[in-house]
C-alpha positions as CSV (number, residue, x, y, z in Angstrom):
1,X,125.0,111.7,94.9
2,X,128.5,110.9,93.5
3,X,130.5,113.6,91.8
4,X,131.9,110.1,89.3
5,X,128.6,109.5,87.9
6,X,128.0,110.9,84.5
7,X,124.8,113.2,84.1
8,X,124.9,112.2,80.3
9,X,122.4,109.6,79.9
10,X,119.1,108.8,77.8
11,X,116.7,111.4,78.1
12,X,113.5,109.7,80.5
13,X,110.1,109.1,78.7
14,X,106.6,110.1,80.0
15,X,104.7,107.4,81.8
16,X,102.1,107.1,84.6
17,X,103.7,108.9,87.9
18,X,102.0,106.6,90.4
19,X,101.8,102.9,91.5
20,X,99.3,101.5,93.9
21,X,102.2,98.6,95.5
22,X,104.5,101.8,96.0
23,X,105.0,104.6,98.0
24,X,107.6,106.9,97.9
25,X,109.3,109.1,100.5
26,X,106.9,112.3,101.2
27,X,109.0,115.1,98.9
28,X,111.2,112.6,96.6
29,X,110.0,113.0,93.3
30,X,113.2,112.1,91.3
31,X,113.4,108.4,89.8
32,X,116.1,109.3,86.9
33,X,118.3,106.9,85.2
34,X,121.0,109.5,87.3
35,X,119.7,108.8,90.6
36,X,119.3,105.6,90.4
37,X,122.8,104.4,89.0
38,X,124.4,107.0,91.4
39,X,122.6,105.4,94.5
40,X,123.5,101.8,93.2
41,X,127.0,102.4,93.2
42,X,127.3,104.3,96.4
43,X,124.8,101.0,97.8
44,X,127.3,98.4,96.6
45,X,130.3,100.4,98.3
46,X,128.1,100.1,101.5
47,X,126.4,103.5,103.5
48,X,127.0,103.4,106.6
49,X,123.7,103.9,109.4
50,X,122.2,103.2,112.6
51,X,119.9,100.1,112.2
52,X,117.2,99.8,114.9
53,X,116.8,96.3,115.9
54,X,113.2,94.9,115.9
55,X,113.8,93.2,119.0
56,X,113.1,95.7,121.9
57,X,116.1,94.4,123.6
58,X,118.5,94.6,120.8
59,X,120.3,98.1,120.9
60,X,120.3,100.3,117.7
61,X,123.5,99.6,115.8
62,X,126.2,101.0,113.2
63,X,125.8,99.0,110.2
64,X,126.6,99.2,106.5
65,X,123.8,98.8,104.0
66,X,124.9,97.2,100.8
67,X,123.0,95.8,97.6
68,X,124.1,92.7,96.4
69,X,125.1,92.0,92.7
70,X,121.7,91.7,91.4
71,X,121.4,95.4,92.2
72,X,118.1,94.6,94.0
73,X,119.1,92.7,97.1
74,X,119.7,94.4,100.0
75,X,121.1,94.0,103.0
76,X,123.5,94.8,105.9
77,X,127.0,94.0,108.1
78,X,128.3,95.4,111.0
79,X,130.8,98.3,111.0
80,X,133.8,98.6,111.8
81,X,134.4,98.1,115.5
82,X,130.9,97.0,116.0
83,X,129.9,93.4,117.5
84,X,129.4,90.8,115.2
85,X,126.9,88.0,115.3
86,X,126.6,84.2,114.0
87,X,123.4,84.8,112.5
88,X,123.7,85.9,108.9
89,X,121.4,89.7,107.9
90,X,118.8,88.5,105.4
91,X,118.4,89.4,101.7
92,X,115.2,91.7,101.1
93,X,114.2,91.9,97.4
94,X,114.0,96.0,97.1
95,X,111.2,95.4,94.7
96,X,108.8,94.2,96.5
97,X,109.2,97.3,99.2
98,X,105.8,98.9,99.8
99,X,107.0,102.1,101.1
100,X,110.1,104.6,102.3
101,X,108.6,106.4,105.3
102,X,110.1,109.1,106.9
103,X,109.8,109.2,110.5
104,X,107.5,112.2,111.1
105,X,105.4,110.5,108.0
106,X,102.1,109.5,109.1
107,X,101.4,105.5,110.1
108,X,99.0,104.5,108.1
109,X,98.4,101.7,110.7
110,X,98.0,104.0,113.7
111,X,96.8,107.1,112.0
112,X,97.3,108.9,115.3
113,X,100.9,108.2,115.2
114,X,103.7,108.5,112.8
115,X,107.1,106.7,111.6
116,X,106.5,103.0,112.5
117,X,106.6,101.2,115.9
118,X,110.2,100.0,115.7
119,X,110.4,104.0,115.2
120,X,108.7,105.1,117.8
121,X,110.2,102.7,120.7
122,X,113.8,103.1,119.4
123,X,114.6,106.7,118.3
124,X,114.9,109.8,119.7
125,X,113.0,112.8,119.2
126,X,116.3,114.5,118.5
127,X,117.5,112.1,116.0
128,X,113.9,112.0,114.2
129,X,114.2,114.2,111.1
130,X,117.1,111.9,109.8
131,X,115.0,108.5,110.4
132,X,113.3,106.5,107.8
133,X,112.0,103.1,108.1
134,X,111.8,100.8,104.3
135,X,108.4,99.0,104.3
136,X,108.5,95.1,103.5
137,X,105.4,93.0,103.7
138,X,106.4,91.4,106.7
139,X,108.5,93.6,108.3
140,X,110.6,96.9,108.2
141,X,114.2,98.3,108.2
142,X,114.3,101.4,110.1
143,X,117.2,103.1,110.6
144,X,118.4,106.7,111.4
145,X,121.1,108.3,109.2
146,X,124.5,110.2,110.4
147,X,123.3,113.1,109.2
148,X,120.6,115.1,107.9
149,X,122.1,115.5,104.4
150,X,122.4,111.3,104.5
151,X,118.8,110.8,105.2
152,X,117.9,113.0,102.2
153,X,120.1,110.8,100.0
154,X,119.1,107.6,101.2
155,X,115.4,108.1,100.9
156,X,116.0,109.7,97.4
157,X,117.3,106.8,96.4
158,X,115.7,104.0,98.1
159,X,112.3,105.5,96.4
160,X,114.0,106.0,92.8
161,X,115.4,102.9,93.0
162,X,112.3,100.8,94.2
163,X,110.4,102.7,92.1
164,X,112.0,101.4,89.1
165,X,112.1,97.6,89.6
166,X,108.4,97.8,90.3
167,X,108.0,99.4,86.9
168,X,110.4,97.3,85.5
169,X,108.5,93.7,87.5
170,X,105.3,95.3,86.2
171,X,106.6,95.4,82.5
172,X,107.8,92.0,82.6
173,X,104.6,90.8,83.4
174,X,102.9,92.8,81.1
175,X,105.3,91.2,78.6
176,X,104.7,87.6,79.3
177,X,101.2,88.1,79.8
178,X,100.6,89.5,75.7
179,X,103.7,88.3,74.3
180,X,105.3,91.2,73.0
181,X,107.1,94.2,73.9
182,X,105.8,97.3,76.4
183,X,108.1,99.5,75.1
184,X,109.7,99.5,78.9
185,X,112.7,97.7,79.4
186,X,114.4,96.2,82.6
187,X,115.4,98.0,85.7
188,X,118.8,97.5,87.3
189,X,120.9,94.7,85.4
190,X,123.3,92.8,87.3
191,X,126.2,94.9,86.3
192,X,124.4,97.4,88.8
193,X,123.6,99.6,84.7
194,X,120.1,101.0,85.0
195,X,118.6,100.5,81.7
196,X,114.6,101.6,82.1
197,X,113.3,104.5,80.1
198,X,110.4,104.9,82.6
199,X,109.8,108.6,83.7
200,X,111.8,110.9,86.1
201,X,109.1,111.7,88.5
202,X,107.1,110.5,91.2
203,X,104.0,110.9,92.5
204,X,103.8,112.6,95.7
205,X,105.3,116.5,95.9
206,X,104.7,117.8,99.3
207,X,107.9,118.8,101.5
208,X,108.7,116.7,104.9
209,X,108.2,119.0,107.5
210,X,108.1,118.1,111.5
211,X,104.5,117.4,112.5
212,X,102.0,119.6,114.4
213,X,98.9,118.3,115.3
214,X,99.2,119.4,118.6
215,X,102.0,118.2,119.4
216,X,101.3,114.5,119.4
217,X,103.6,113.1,116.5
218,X,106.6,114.7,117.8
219,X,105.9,113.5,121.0
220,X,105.9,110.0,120.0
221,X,110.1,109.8,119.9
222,X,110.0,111.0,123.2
């Protein structure tokens, strides 16, 4: 992710490779202490995409998704060149993010569809293999990447990295619910240093590929 970052660090411990209030992207199975202090530091620079707005009148937009200095919050400004608005982007806690989707990932809400509706209305089928969409509990971010190459990236390291501070929120209430240590320490400090032990690997292993069942996902970003 960033030719700066140091491979050298703790070696990951074995732990459970699934979590029911988290879904990964389909094919990103990589959660290492690597990964995720990598992605932080390109986050806090700022990564550059096109946001779809939820409104369906509100055109899809350049903006620059950055992590605050809690290394959890994220959100977004406008690019360079790009209109700027009075109303300020809100702050959404990456932990508790429910799922990265990819856009040709099924919906689990419309099983006969994929991506999400914001998805659906918004991008193009051509621009479809580099869309993703973060799930929130009340609402999504979805947003297409410059390239393909990005959209790997970004969904590698939106799932590593929300992978972790639900293990790390998990351990903390394990901790304060017996008193005493899990043997898992925090996630991502403020100093954006990644300091969980937890395992290297996620659950899910199938590759993304475009879908066919008869045509009718694809034809959804039409």
């Amino acid at each position: 992710l960033d030719p700066t970052c140091s491979p050298s660090v703790t070696p990951a411990q074995s732990m459970p490779m699934y979590l029911p209030t988290f879904k990964p992207a389909t094919g990103c199975t990589n959660a290492s202490d690597f990964i995720v202090r990598c992605f932080v530091a390109r986050l806090r620079s700022g990564i550059t995409v096109f946001k779809h707005g939820r409104n369906r009148w509100c055109k899809s937009r350049l903006r620059i998704l950055h992590v605050h200095s809690d290394g959890r919050s994220l959100s977004w400004r406008p690019a360079i060149g790009e209109p700027t608005s009075s109303k300020r982007p809100p702050k959404l806690d990456l932990s508790t993010c429910l799922e990265v989707r990819h856009a040709w990932s099924p919906d689990p809400l419309h099983p006969l569809f994929t991506g999400t509706p914001i998805l659906r209305q918004k991008c193009e089928a051509a621009n479809a293999h580099k869309s993703f969409a973060l799930i929130f509990p009340k609402r999504t971010v979805d947003v297409t990447a410059v390239t393909a190459d990005q959209c790997k990236v970004l969904m590698e390291g939106f799932s590593a990295l929300c992978f972790r501070l639900q293990v790390a929120n998990l351990a903390g209430r394990a901790k304060d619910e017996n008193g005493n240590e899990t043997g898992i320490s925090n996630g991502v400090n403020e100093n954006g240093d990644d300091k969980t032990t937890a395992s290297a690997t996620l659950s899910n292993k199938s590759a993304i590929s475009p879908p066919n069942v008869n045509g009718l996902r694809r034809s959804n970003f039409q």
